[in-house]
N, C-alpha and C positions, 0 to 999 in steps of 0.2 A: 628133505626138510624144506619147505617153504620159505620165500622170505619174509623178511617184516615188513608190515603195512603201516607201524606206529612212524611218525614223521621223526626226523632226526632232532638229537637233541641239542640246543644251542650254548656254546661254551657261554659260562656265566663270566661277564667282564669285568678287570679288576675293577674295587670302586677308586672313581680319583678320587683327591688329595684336594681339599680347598685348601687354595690358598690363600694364607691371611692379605690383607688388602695394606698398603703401604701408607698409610692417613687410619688417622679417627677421626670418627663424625662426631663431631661434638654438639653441645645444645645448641639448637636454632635462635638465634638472635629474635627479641623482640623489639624492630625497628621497624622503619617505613617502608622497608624496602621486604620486609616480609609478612605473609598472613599470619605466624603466629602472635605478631601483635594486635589482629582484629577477630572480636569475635567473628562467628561466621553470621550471614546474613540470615535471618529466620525465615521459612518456608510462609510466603504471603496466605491468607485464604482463599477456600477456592473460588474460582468465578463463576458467578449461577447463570442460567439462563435465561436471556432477556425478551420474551413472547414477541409477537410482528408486533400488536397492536401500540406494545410500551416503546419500543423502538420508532412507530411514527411518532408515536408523541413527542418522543425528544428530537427527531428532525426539523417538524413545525414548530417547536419550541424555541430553535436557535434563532436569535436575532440576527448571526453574523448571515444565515440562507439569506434574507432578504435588501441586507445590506450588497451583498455581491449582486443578486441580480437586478437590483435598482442601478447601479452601477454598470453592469455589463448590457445586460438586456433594458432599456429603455422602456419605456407604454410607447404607444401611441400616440401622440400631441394631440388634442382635438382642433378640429378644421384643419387638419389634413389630407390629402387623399386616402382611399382606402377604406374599407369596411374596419368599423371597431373590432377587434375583435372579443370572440365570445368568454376568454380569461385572462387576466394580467399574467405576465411574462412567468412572475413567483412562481405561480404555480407549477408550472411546467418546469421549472428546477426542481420542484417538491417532487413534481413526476418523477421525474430521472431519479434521485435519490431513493423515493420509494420502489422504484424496480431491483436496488441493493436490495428491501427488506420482502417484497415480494417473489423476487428472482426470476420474471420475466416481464414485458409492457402487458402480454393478454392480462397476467393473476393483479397488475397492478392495477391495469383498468375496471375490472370485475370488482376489485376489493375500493377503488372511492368511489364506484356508481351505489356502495351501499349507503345508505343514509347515517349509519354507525359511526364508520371508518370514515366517512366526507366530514360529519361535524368534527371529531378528533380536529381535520385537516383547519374549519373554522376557525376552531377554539385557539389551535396556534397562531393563526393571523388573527385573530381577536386580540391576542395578549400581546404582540409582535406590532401590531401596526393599526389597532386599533376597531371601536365596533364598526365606524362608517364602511371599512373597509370589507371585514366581516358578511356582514350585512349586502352589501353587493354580489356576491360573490353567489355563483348559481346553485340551484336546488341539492345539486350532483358532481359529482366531479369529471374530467374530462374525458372521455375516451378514444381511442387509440385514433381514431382518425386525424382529430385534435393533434394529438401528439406528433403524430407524421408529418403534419403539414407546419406544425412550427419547429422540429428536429433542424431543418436545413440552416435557420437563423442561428440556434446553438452552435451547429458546426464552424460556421462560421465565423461566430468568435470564440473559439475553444480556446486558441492561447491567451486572451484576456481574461476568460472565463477559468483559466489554472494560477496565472496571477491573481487576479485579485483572489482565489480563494486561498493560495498560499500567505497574500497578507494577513486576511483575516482568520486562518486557523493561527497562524505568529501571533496574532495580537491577542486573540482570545486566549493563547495558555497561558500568556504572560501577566493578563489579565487574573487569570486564574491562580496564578502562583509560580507556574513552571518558569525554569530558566531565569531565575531571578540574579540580577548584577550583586547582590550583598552577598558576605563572606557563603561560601559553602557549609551544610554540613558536613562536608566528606574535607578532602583535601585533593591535591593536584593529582596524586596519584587513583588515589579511590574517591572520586566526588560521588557528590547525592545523584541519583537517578532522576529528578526531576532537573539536573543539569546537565543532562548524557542526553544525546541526541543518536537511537539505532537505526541504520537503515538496511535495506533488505531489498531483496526484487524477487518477483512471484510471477509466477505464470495464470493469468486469470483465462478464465472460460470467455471465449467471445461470442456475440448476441447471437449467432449462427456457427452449427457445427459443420457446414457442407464443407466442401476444399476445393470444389472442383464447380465453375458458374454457371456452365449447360451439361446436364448428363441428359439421358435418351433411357423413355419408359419403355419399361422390359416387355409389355403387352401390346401397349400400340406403339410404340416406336417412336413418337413424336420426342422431338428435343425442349425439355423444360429449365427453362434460366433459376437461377437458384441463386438466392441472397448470401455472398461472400465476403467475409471481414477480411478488406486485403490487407491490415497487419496482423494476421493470423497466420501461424504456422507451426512446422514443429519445431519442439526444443527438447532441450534437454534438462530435468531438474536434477534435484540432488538424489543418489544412487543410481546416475546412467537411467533415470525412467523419462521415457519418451513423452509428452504431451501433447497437445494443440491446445494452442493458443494465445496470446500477445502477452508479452511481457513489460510488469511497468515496477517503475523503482520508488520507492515513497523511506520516506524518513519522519518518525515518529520520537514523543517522549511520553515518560508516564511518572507517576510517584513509585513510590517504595510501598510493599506491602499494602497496595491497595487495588481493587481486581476494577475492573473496567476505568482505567483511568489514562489509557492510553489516549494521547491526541496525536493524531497526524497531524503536519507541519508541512511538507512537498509532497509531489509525485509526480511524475511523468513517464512518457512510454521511453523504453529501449530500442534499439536495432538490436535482432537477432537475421536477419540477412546481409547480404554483402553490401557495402557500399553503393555498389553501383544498381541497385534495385531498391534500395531504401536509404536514399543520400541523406534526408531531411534529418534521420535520427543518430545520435551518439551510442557508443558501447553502453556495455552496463556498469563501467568502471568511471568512465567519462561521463556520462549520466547522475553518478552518483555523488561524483565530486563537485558538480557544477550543481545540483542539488543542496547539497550540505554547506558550499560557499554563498546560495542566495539566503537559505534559516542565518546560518554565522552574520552574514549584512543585516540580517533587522532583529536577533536578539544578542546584544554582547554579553548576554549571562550565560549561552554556553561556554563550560569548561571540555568538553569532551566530545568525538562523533564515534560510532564505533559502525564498522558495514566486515563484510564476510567476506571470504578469498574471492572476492569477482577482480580485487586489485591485480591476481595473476591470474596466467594462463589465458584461454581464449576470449573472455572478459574482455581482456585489457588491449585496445586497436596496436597494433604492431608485433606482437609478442610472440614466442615462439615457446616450447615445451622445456628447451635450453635454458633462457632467461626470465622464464615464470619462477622460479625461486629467490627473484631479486627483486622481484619488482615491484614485491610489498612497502618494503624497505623506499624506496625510490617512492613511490607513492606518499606515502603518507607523508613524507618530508616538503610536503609541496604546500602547506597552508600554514606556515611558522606566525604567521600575521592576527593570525587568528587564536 
């Protein structure tokens, strides 16, 4: 007789015994201290998409563009040294801006050398600063060479050029409504959204993918220098996925229930290297705090900031994997003034 091939069979296990629970849950209290006193928030509409061409418009649109760069980037004095040059400063902030909507300088240069896209740019500085001004302003818009050869001045004054546009994005939502000092419509624990201040840090693409500044061509051999964003590197975002590229931290506000109404309020870049290779820059915890305490100094209508675990763990300068479960707690207690 053969044996059996059928697999053994598994004793069935007694069933346990729940046991009853030593408390009863009674009805949820409706106080302040719990959501069944608020309805739930209703799902906002969705947000449509906004074409390149409506998104310049609302760039050249903004008064506050050329108030910063009248401010930052000067003209030229006449009778000065120096050749005039061939566009006022603005523009070349419109530039930079319009490479967000275009997503590189070539597609950006291409898209105002068209006579279309250029009046768009017009019409904004028509309605902004006027027809004289308008009217000056050349057949066509800049191209890339243009932009290379005034980049170096921008660089230059980049930390002027993030101040003053952090004042004037503060001033314009205040203007607008947000972060308003009169009673809340929410209360201290749930305030309104347009008196919540989110911030966040993101890993943007930088203007150049290479990583490495001479490589050596596989056919002829020669070694070719290669344009390298040295605050670029890897990191790491959320689920362990690996990236390139700079990490910058920005704190924004919006309404309730209304779809593109977010404004950015700060930003600046992070340290995602060591200290001793990237001194100039703060964590992304330290970054974020000194962020949200410059918005708190010029709107005292925030009631709230809210940011993501960057307050523990590797985030946070000092910290170990030990004491990242505290260190939220420790954080947040550091702006009682506010």
């Amino acid at each position: 007789m053969s044996p059996s091939t059928s697999a053994p069979r598994k004793l069935k296990k007694a069933a346990k015994v729940k046991k009853k629970p030593d408390w009863i849950l009674g009805p949820t209290p409706r106080d302040i201290f719990s959501p069944a006193g608020f309805d739930p928030e209703p799902k906002g509409p969705e947000a449509r998409n906004i074409p390149e061409i409506e998104r310049l418009e609302l760039v050249v649109a903004n008064p506050a563009l050329y108030e910063v760069a009248t401010a930052v980037l000067p003209r030229k004095e006449p009778g000065t040294r120096g050749r005039t040059p061939h566009y006022p400063p603005y523009v070349f902030l419109i530039y930079v801006c319009a490479i967000s909507v275009f997503n590189t300088a070539r597609s950006t240069e291409a898209n105002l050398q068209h006579k279309t896209i250029w009046e768009i740019v017009r019409e904004g500085v028509r309605r902004c600063l006027g027809d004289e001004e308008a009217d000056a302003l050349p057949e066509t818009g800049p191209q890339r060479h243009h932009w290379l050869q005034y980049r170096h001045k921008m660089l230059d004054a980049l930390p002027q050029l993030r101040e003053a546009s952090r004042d004037a994005w503060v001033k314009q939502a205040i203007a607008l409504g947000y972060l308003s000092e009169e009673r809340p419509r929410g209360c201290w624990l749930r305030p309104d959204r347009s008196q919540v201040i989110n911030g966040d840090a993101t890993v943007v693409r930088p203007p150049s993918d290479q990583t490495e500044e001479f490589t050596r061509d596989e056919k002829t051999g020669e070694m070719r220098r290669r344009r390298v964003d040295p605050d670029a590197g890897i990191q790491i975002e959320g689920g362990d996925r690996a990236v390139y590229g700079k990490k910058i931290v920005s704190f924004s506000v919006r309404l309730p229930e209304r779809a593109h109404s977010r404004i950015i309020l700060n930003a600046d870049g992070a340290r995602h290297r060591s200290p001793e290779e990237d001194p100039d820059r703060g964590e992304e915890a330290s970054t974020a705090l000194r962020l949200a305490h410059e918005v708190l100094d010029r709107a005292p209508g925030v009631i709230a900031a809210v940011f993501d675990t960057a307050w523990r763990g590797t985030h946070r300068p000092g910290s170990s994997p030990a004491e990242s479960s505290s260190t939220h707690h420790s954080t947040t207690e550091s702006a009682p003034d506010h």
